[in-house]
C-alpha positions in Angstrom: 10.0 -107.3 -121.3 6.9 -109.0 -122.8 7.5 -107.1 -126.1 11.5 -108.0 -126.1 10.6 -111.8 -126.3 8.2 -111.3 -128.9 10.9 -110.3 -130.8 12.7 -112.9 -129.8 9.7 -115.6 -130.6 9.2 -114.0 -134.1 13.1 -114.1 -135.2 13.1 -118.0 -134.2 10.0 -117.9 -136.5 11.5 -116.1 -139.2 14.1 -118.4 -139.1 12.1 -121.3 -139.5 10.1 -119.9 -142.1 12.9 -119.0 -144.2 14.1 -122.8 -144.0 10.8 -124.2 -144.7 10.8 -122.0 -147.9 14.0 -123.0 -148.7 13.2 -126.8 -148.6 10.1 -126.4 -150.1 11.3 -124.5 -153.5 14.5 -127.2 -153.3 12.1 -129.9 -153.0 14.3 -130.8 -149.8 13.1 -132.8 -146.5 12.3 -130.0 -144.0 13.5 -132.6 -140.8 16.2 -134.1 -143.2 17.4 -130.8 -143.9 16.9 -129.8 -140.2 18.8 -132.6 -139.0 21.9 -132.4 -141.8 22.8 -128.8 -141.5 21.8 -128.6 -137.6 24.8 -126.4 -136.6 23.8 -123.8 -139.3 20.4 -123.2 -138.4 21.1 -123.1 -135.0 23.9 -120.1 -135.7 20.8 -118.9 -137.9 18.5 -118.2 -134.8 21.7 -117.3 -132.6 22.9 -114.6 -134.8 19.1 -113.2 -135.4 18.3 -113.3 -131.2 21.6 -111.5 -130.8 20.4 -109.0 -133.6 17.1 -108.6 -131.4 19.2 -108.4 -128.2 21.0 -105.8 -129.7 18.6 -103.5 -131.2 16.6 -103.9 -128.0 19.8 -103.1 -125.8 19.0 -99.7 -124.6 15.4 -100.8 -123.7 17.1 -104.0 -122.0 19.6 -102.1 -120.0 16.5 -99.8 -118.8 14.3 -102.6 -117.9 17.0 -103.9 -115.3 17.7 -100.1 -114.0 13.6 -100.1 -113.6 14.0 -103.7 -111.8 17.2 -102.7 -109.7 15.8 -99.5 -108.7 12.5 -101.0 -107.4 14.7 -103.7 -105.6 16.0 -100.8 -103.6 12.7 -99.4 -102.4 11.6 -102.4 -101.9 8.2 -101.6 -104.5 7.0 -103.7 -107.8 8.6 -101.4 -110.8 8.4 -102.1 -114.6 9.6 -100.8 -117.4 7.2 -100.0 -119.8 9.3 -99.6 -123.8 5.8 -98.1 -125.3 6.8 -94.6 -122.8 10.3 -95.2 -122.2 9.9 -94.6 -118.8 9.7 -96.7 -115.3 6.7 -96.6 -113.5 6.5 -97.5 -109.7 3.1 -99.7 -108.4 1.1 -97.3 -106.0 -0.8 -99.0 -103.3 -4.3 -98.9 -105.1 -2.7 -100.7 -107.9 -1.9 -98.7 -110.7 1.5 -97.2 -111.8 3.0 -94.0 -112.0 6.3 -92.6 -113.6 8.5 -93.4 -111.0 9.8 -89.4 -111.7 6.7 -88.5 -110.5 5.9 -90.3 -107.4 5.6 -88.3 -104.1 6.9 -91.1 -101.6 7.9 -94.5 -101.9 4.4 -97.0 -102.5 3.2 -98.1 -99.0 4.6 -95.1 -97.1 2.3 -93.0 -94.2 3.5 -90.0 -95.2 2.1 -88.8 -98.8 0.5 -85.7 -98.0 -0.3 -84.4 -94.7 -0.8 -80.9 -95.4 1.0 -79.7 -92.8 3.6 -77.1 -92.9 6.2 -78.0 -90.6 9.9 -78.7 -91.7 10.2 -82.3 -92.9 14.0 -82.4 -91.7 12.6 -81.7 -88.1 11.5 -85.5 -88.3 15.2 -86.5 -88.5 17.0 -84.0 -86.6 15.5 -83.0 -83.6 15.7 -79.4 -83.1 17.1 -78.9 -79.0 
């Protein structure tokens, strides 16, 4: 998510930039000119964050399946845009594709090596 509001930061940049040039090759007032069209440059940085927010949509909407999904098993998730994937935090710290994970982070019961049925621990056989 850090990267999405970079975006974000450098489009209100860009937007402010482009304003300062404009004033400054006008020989205009920066604040005066701020302050007089107000309601444009804010529709200005508006309509370029909901540009961002929209070319960052699919990596949005699989940042909050990551978070929601880590909700549920109760574990720290993020997204990470750079791999496209979500990774899970495993108890020494690090984090793994979620895809990849053998049992939920925290759990007892990673590998025991043993070859018994792992159903019998839910349904006792009689």
């Amino acid at each position: 998510m850090w990267l999405f509001w970079l975006y974000e930061g450098l489009a209100f940049v860009a937007v402010i930039l482009l304003v300062f040039g404009y004033c400054h090759f006008r020989k205009i007032g920066f604040w005066s000119f701020i302050w007089k069209y107000l309601k444009w440059v804010s529709l200005a940085v508006l309509i370029a964050w909901l540009t961002v927010a929209i070319l960052c949509r699919v990596d949005l909407y699989n940042a909050a399946h990551c978070y929601f999904r880590g909700e549920s098993m109760h574990a720290n998730t993020k997204y990470s845009i750079f791999l496209g994937e979500c990774q899970v935090e495993t108890p020494s710290g690090s984090y793994v594709p979620i895809e990849r994970a053998r049992a939920l982070p925290g759990s007892s019961h990673h590998d025991q090596g043993d070859n018994s049925d792992s159903t019998s621990e839910f349904y006792p056989v009689n």
